[in-house]
Backbone bond lengths (Angstrom), bond angles and torsions (degrees), N, CA, C in turn:
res aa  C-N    CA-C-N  psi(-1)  N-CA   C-N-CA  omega(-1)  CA-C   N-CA-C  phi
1 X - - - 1.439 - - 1.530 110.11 -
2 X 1.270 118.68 -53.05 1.653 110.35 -173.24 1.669 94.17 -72.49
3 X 1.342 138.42 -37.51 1.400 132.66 -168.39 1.603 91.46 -52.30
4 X 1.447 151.35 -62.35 1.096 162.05 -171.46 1.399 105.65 -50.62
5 X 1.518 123.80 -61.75 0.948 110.13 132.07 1.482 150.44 73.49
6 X 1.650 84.07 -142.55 1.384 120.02 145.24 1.350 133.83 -45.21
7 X 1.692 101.60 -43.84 1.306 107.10 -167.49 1.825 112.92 -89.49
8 X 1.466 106.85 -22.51 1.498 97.93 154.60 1.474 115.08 -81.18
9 X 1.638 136.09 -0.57 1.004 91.24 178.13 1.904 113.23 -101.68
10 X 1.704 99.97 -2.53 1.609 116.58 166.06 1.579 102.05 -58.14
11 X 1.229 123.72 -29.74 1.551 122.47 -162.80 2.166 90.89 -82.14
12 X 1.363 92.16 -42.88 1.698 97.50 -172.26 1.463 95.10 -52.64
13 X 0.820 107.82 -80.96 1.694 110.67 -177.67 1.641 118.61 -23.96
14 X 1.421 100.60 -67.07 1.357 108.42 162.23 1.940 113.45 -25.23
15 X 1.379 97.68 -65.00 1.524 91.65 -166.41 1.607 106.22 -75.32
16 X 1.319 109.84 -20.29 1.801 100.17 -178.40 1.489 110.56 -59.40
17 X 1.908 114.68 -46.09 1.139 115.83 -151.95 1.936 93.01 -85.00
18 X 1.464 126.35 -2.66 1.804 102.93 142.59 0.990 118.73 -118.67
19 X 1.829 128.57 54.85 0.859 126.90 119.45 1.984 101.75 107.61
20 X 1.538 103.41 13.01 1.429 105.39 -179.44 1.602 100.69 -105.55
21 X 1.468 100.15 95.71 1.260 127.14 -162.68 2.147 101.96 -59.46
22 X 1.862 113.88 -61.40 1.540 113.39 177.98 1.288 103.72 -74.08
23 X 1.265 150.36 -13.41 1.061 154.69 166.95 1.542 104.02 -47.36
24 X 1.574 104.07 -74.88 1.422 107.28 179.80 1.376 114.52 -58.14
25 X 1.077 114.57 -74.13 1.767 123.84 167.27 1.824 106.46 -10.21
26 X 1.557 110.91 -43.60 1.267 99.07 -171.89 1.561 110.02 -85.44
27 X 1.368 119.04 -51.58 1.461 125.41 166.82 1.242 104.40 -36.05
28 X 0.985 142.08 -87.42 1.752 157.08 169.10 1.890 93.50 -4.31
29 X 1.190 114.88 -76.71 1.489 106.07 176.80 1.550 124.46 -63.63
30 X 1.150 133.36 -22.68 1.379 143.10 159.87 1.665 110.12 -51.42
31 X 1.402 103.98 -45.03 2.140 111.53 178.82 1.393 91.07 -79.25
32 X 1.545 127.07 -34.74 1.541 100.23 -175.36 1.479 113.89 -68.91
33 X 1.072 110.59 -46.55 1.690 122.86 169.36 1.401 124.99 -30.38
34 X 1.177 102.75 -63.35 1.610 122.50 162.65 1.487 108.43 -52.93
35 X 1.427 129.36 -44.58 1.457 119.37 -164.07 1.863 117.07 -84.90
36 X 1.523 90.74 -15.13 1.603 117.09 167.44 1.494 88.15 -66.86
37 X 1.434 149.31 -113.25 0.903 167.73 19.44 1.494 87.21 160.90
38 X 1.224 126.55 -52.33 1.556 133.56 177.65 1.256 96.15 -73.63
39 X 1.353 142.37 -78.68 1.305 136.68 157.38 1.662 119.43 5.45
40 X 1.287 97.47 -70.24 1.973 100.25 -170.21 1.821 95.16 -61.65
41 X 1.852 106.06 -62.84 1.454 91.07 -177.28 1.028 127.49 -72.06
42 X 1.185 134.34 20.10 1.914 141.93 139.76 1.456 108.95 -73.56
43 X 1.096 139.13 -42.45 1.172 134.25 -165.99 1.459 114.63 -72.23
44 X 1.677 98.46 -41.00 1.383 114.07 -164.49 1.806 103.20 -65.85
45 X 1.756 89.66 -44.64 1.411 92.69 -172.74 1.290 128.47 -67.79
46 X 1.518 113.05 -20.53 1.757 140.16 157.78 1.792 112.52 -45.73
47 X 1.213 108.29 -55.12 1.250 138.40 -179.32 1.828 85.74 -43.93
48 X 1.417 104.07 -87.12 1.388 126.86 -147.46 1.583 103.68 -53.64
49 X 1.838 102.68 -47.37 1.633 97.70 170.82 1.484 115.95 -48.81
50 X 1.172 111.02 -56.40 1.787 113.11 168.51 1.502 119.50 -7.18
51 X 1.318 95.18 -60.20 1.804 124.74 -158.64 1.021 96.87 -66.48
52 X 1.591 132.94 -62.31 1.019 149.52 -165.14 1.648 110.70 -53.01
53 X 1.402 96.05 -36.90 1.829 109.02 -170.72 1.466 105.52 -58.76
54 X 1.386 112.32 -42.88 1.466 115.18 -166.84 1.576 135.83 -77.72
């Protein structure tokens, strides 16, 4: 999930720096999405190892 990511937001970049302004704009929110999303299921899964410990 974060490799994906990453890799839309290397693609965002990509399209900002020639100049495809909704292109990027859209990639750019797709990696934020994804980095939310990796986030919760890291946390959750952090959480759960926890649980498990006790």
């Amino acid at each position: 999930m974060l490799y994906y990511a990453l890799v839309f937001l290397l693609i965002a970049l990509v399209a900002a720096m020639l100049g495809f302004g909704g292109i990027a704009v859209a990639f750019a929110s797709i990696a934020k999405i994804l980095f939310v999303v990796f986030l919760i299921l890291f946390l959750v899964s952090f959480v759960m190892h926890l649980g498990r410990r006790v």
